[in-house]
C-alpha positions, 0 to 999 in steps of 0.5 A: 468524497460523497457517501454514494460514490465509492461505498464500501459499506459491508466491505471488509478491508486488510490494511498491511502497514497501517501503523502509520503515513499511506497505511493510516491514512488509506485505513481512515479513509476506507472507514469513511465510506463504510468499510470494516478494516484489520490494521497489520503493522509490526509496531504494536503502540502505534496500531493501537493509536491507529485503530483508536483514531479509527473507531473515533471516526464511528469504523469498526477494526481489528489489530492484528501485529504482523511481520509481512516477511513472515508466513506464518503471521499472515496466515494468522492475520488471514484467519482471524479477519475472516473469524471476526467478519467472514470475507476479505474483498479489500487488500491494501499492501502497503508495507514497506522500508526503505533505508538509502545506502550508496550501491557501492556499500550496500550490504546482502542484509540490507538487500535481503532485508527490502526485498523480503519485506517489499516484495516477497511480503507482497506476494506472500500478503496478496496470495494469502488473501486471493484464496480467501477472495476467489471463494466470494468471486470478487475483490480488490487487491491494491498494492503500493509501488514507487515512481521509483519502480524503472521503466520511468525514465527517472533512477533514484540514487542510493535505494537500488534495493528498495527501487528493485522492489518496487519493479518487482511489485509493479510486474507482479501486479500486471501478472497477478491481474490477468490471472485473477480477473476471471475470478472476479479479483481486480489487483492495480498498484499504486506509484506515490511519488515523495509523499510526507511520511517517515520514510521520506522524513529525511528527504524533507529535513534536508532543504537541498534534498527537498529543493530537488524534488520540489522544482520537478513537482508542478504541483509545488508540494510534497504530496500527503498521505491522503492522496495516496488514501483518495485513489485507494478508495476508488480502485477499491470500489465497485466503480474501479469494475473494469480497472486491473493491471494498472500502475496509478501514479500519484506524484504531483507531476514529478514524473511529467516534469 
């Protein structure tokens, strides 16, 4: 990816979910063209690891440990990136669990849990940082969804919770795009298919599980984080102008297969 094209320098960016797989991976890459970039996760070792492979690459980033379910951790999250830099024009809401359970079995918690996390910390994430975008006229909120969001054709068996979520996040998008588009904020998703990260780890340890993606894949390959990372960069961009409301799919194929 060229310096000219897609440069962010003087952007500043909020990575949720940035201790690891997509949130790491999109982080690094948003530093490489430029970008100033606050790292929030809950685990407060593996940030630290991120943002020292971070500030190797020659980025500049703020740590900052949040619990997306939680208000009041955003708000701080929110306050201290514009203290340290005075603007936010990039949100990558990338936090997210998924935990498989069979529909039969699975617990109230388990759904509370997912939503809260997948969906309501979308919401709560993405409105806490458009207040801070609208006063620039201009940003870019990109949230990640799932080729496991409906309406594709395709169930998932054992993640009704996490699907549901990510339905959800996929019309969310759609809504929030058309409500912010005149106060210069651009807001897409992104729809990964199995990409190798912790939470597909026990998909690829069980070679039955990873057969049964890899035969639908036509690319042949589980996907890596850094794809998911390339397309944040360029809907993060000022070439992505005239792209909101959209669902980018990243999946190798699955879906066409």
């Amino acid at each position: 990816m060229g310096k000219n094209f897609c440069d962010l320098s003087g952007q500043v960016a909020i990575v949720t979910g940035a201790s690891s797989g997509i949130g790491a991976a999109s982080a690094k890459a948003l530093v490489s063209q430029g970008a100033k970039v606050t790292l929030a996760a809950r685990r407060q070792e593996r940030l630290n690891q991120v943002a020292r492979e971070v500030t190797d690459l020659g980025g500049e980033t703020l740590v900052i440990q949040t619990d997306v379910s939680q208000k009041t951790q955003i708000e701080e999250m929110i306050r201290q990136t514009v203290a340290k830099w005075g603007k936010i024009d990039i949100l990558l809401n990338n936090a997210g669990i998924a935990h498989f359970a069979p529909f039969l079995e699975m617990t109230e918690e388990q759904w509370d849990e997912t939503l809260d996390i997948n969906l309501k910390g979308q919401f709560l994430v993405a409105q806490a940082v458009a207040r801070e975008m609208v006063k620039n006229k201009y940003g870019r909120i990109i949230n990640i969804a799932s080729i496991a969001s409906g309406q594709t054709g395709v169930g998932f068996p054992n993640i009704a919770h996490y699907c549901a979520s990510k339905g959800g996040v996929a019309a969310m998008t759609e809504a929030l795009a058309v409500e912010l588009a005149a106060c210069g904020v651009n807001v897409n998703a992104i729809a990964p298919g199995i990409i190798s990260t912790e939470m597909t780890a026990q998909i690829e340890s069980d070679p039955q599980s990873l057969q049964g993606f890899l035969v639908r894949i036509p690319k042949g390959r589980v996907g890596k984080p850094e794809d998911v990372a390339n397309t944040v960069v360029f809907l993060a961009s000022k070439e992505a102008d005239y792209v909101t409301g959209a669902l980018w799919v990243v999946d190798g194929g699955y879906l066409a297969g």
